[in-house]
C-alpha positions as CSV (number, residue, x, y, z in Angstrom):
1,X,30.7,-1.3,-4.2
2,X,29.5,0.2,-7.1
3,X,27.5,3.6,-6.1
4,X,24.4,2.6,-7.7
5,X,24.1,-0.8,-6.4
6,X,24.8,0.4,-3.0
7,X,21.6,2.5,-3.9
8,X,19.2,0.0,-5.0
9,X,20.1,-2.6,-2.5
10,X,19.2,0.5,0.2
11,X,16.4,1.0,-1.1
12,X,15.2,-3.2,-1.2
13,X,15.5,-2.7,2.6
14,X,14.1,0.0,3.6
15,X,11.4,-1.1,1.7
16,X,11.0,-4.5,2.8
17,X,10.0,-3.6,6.4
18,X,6.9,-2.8,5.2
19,X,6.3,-5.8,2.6
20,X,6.9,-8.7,5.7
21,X,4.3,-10.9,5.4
22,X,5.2,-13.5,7.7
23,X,3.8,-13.3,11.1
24,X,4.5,-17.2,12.5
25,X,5.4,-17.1,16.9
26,X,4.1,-16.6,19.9
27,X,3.4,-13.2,19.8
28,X,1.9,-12.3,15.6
29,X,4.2,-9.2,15.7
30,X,7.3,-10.6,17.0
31,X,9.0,-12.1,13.4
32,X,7.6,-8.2,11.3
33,X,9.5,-6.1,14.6
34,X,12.6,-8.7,14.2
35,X,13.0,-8.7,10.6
36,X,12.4,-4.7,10.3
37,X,15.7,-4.4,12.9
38,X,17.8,-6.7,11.1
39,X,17.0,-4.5,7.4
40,X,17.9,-1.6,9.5
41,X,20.9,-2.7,10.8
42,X,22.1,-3.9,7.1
43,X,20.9,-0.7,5.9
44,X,22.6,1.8,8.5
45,X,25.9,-0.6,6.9
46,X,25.7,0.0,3.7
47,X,24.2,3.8,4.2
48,X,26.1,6.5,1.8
49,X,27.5,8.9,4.7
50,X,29.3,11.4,1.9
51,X,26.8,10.9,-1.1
52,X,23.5,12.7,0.6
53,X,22.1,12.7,-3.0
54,X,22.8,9.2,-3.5
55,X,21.0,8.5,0.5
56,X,18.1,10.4,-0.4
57,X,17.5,8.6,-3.7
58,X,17.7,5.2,-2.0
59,X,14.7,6.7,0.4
60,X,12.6,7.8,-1.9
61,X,13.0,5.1,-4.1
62,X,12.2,2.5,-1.5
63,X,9.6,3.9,0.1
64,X,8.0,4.4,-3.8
65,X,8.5,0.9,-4.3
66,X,7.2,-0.1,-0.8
67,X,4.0,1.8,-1.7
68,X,3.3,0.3,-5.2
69,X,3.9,-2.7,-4.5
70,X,1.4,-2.2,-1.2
71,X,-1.6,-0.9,-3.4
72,X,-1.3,-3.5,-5.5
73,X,-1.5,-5.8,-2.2
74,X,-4.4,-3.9,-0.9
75,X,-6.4,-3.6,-4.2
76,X,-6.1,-7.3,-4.7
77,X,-7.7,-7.5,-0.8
78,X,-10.5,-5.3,-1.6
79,X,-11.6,-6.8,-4.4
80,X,-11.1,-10.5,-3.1
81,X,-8.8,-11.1,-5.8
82,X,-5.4,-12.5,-2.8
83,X,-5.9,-16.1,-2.0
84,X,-3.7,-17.2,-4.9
85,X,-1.0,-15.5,-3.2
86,X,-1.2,-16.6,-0.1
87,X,1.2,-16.4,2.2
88,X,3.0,-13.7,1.2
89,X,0.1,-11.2,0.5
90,X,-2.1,-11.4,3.9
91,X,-5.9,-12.7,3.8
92,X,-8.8,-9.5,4.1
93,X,-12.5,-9.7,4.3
94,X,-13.6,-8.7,1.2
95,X,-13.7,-4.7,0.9
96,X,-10.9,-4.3,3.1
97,X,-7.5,-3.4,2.4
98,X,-4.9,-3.1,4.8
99,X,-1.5,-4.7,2.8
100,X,1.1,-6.8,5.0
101,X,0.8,-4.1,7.3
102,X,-2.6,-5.5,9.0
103,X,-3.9,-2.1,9.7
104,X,-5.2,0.4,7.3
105,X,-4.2,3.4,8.8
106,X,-0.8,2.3,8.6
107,X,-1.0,1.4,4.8
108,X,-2.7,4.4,4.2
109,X,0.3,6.4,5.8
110,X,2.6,4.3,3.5
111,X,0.8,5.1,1.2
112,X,1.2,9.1,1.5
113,X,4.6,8.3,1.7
114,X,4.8,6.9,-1.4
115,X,3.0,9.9,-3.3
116,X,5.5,12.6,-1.2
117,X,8.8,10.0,-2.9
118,X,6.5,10.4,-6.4
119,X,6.7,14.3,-6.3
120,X,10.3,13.8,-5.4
121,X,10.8,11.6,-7.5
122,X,8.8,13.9,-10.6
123,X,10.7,17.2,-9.5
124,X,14.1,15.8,-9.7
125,X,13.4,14.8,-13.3
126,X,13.6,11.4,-13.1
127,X,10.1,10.1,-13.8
128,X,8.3,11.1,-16.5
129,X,4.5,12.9,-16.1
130,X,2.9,10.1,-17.4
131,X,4.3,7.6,-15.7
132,X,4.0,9.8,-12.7
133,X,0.3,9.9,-13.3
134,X,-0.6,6.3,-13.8
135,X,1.8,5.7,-10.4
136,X,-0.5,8.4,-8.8
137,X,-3.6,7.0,-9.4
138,X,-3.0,3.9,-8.5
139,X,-1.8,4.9,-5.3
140,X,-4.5,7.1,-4.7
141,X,-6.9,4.4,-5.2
142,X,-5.5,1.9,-2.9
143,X,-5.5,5.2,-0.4
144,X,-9.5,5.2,-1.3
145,X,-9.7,1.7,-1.1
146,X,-8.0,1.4,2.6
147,X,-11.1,4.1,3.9
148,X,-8.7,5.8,6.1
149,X,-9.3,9.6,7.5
150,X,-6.0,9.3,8.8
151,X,-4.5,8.6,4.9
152,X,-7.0,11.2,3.5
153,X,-5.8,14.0,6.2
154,X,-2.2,13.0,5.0
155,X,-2.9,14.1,1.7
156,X,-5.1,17.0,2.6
157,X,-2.3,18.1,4.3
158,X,0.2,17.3,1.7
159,X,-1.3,19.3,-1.3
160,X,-3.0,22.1,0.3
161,X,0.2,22.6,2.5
162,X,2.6,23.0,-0.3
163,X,0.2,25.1,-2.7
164,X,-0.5,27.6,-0.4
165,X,3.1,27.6,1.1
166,X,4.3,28.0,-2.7
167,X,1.7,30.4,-4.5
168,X,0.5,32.3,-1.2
169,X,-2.5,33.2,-2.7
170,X,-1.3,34.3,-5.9
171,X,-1.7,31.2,-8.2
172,X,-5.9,30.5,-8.0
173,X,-5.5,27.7,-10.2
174,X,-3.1,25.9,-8.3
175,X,-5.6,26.4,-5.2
176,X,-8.2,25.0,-7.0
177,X,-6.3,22.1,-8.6
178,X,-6.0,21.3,-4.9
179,X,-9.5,21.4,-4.2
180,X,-10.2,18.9,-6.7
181,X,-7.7,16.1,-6.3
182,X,-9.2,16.4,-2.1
183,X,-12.9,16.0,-4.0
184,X,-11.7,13.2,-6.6
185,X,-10.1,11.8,-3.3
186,X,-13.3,11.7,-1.8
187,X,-15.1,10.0,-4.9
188,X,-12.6,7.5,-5.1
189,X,-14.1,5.1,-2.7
190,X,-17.8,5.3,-4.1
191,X,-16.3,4.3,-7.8
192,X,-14.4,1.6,-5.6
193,X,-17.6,0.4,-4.3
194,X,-19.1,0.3,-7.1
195,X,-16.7,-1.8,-9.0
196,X,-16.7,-4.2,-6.4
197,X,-19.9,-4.8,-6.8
198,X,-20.0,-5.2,-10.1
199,X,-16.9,-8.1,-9.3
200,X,-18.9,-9.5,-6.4
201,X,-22.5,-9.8,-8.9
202,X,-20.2,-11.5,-11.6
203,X,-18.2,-13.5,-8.9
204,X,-21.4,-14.9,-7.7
205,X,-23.5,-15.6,-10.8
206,X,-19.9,-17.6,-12.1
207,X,-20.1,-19.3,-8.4
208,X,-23.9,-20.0,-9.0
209,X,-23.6,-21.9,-12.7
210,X,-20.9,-24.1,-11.4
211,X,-22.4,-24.9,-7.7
212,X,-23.8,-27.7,-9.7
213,X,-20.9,-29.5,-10.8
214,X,-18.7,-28.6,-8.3
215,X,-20.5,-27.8,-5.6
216,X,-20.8,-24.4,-3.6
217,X,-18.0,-22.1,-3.6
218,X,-16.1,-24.3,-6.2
219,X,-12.1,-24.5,-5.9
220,X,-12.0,-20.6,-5.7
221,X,-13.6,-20.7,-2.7
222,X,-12.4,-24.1,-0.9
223,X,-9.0,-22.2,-1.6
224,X,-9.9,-19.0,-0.2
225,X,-11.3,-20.9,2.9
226,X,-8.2,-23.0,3.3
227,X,-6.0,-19.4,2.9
228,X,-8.7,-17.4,5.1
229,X,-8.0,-20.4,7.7
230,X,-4.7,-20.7,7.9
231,X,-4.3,-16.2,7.9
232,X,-6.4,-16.3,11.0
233,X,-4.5,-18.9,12.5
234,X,-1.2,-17.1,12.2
235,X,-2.4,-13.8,12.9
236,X,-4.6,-14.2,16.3
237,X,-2.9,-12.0,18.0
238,X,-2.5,-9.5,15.6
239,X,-5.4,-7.2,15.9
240,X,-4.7,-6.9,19.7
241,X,-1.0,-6.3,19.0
242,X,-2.3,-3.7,16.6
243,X,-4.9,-2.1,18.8
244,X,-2.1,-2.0,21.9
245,X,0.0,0.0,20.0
């Protein structure tokens, strides 16, 4: 098998694990736990035991795609915006954002995962700045979106760690480029709100001109209640599964 094959199909199942949305048996986490063993086993088969470069590529890269493709789950959930795609992006209340993981401080750790693979993926060259910035933000707000302290102490950690480790002190402006993205961090979630609002007003004055021809809610919402049905139905259990753990 071609080495970089071998590298992309690593990296479609590492990342997979964390894109399951099915959750159908008699206990809700059963089929995610299942599934996630028989990626790993396929993975550990076709891991690269004498290319390390290769190995760490296929990491990073999956776990970049895995966290993409997750804020664009959870941004879709916070701003009411996932029915359509139902089943295979799960059903939130509106203003929460939790991806196919079910729990936000899970996505939100994905989700600093996927911003360590970016810097990876932006010092080895391979991605350029600009790219890397639009990837960045839209992971950072999904991070906002999810309201996690768990997800915002991960990237506390993540760029006040490595400053300080790398300028001890010396480089000011790299401190303070780190005390910035922690308070644009923190202003994420109010611009979040904010637009969701601004959705949710427009939402419900389009919802209020047609509640006369097609009654209230319309197909939007007869769809979202059909989708918000059947999610709850599949995932009972899942909050308490959740919670155990």
């Amino acid at each position: 098998m071609q080495p970089l094959v071998r590298r992309t199909l690593l990296a479609c199942l590492l990342a997979l694990p964390w894109l399951w949305p099915f959750t159908y048996g008699p206990v809700a986490a059963t089929l995610p736990y299942l599934a996630s063993a028989v990626l790993a086993a396929l993975a550990l088969a076709l891991w690269p035991a004498r290319d390390r470069a290769g190995a760490v590529a296929a990491v990073a890269g999956g776990w970049l795609a895995a966290a993409l493709l997750s804020s664009g789950v959870a941004l879709l959930q916070y701003f009411d915006l996932e029915a359509a795609l139902f089943p295979w992006v799960n059903i939130a209340q509106p203003g929460q954002a939790f991806g196919n993981l079910r729990q936000p401080n899970q996505l939100a750790s994905l989700l600093v995962m996927g911003l360590l693979a970016l810097r990876w993926w932006v010092q080895a060259g391979r991605v350029p700045m600009g790219a890397a910035l639009a990837l960045g933000a839209l992971l950072v707000s999904a991070l906002a979106a999810t309201a996690s302290r768990v997800g915002l102490a991960g990237k506390w950690g993540q760029i006040t760690i490595s400053d300080f480790i790398r300028h001890m002190g010396a480089d000011l402006p790299a401190i303070k480029r780190s005390w910035r993205s922690v308070v644009l961090s923190r202003a994420s979630p109010l611009v979040l709100r904010c637009l969701r609002l601004f959705a949710k007003k427009t939402c419900l004055s389009g919802a209020a001109q047609r509640s006369g021809h097609k009654g209230f809610g319309g197909e939007h919402g007869a769809r979202r209640s059909s989708a918000w049905a059947a999610s709850r139905f599949h995932n009972s259990r899942t909050t308490m599964v959740d919670a155990g753990s």
